[in-house]
KOLVO-949867 format. One record per residue (C-alpha): residue in three letters; y, z, x. Coordinates in steps of 0.1 Angstrom, whole numbers, plus 5000, padded with zeros to 4 digits. Example, Ala and Ser with C-alpha at 12.3 -4.5 7.8 and 13.67 -1.06 7.14 Angstrom:
<nodes>
   residu      v      w      u
      ALA   4955   5078   5123
      SER   4989   5071   5137
</nodes>
This chain:
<nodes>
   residu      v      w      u
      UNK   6741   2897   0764
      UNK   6704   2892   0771
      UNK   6693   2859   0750
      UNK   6675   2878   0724
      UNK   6671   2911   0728
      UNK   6682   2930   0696
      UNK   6675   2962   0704
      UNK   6694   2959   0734
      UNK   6723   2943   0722
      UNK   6725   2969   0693
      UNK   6723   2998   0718
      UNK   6750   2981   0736
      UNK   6772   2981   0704
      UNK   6767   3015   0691
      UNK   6770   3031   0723
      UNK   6803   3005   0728
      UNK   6786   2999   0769
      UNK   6794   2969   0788
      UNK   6779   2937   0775
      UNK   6762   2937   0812
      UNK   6742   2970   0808
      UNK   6710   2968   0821
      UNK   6678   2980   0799
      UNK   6669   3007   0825
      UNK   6707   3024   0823
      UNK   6701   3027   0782
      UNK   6686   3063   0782
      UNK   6697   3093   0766
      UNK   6708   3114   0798
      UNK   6729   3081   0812
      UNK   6748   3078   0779
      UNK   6777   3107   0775
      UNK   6780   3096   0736
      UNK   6745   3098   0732
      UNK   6744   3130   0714
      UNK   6726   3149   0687
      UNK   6751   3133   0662
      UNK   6748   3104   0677
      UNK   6713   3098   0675
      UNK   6710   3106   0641
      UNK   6734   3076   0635
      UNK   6713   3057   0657
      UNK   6684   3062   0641
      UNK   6696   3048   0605
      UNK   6714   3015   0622
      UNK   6679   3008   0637
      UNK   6660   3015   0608
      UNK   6683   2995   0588
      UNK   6679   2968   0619
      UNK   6642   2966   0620
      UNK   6634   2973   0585
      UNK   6615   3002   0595
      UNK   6608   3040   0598
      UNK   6606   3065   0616
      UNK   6587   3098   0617
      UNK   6602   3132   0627
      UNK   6580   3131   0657
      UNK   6584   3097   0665
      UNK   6621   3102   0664
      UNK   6622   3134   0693
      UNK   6607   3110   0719
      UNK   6629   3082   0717
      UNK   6656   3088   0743
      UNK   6659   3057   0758
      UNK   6655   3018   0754
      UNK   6619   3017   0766
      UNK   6612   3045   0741
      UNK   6623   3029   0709
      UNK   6612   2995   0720
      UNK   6575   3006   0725
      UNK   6581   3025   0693
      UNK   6591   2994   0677
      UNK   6565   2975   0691
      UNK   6539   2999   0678
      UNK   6554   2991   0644
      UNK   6550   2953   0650
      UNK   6592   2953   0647
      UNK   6595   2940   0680
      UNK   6585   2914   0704
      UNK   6582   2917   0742
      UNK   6621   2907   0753
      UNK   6599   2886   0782
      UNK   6579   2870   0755
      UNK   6588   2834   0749
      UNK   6582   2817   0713
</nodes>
């Protein structure tokens, strides 16, 4: 997986994608198990994750990797993935 990148590498997991998915294919309407059900699990394993959470309108706009990671970023939860230390 991508050196670093938790969010991606969790999507990866819960969504049980090839370990070669690509950011831009982690959305909502590329993801059959990403359902209703679905996201509410999501939503606790990356609160639990990143120690953070979220409001009810911050949760019906994240439908895809770029979504939750500029959410998370807005928390200060997450770095840049093309940030180096």
């Amino acid at each position: 997986m991508d050196g670093g990148d938790a969010l991606r590498d969790l999507l990866i997991e819960f969504f049980e994608l090839p370990k070669t998915t690509q950011r831009e294919k982690l959305t909502q309407q590329a993801i059959a198990k990403w359902d209703s059900l679905a996201m509410v699990q999501l939503i606790t394993e990356l609160q639990l994750k990143f120690k953070i959470d979220f409001a009810l309108n911050e949760i019906e706009h994240l439908r895809s990797y770029a979504d939750i990671s500029d959410c998370l970023r807005c928390k200060g939860a997450l770095r840049n993935p093309d940030e180096e230390e």
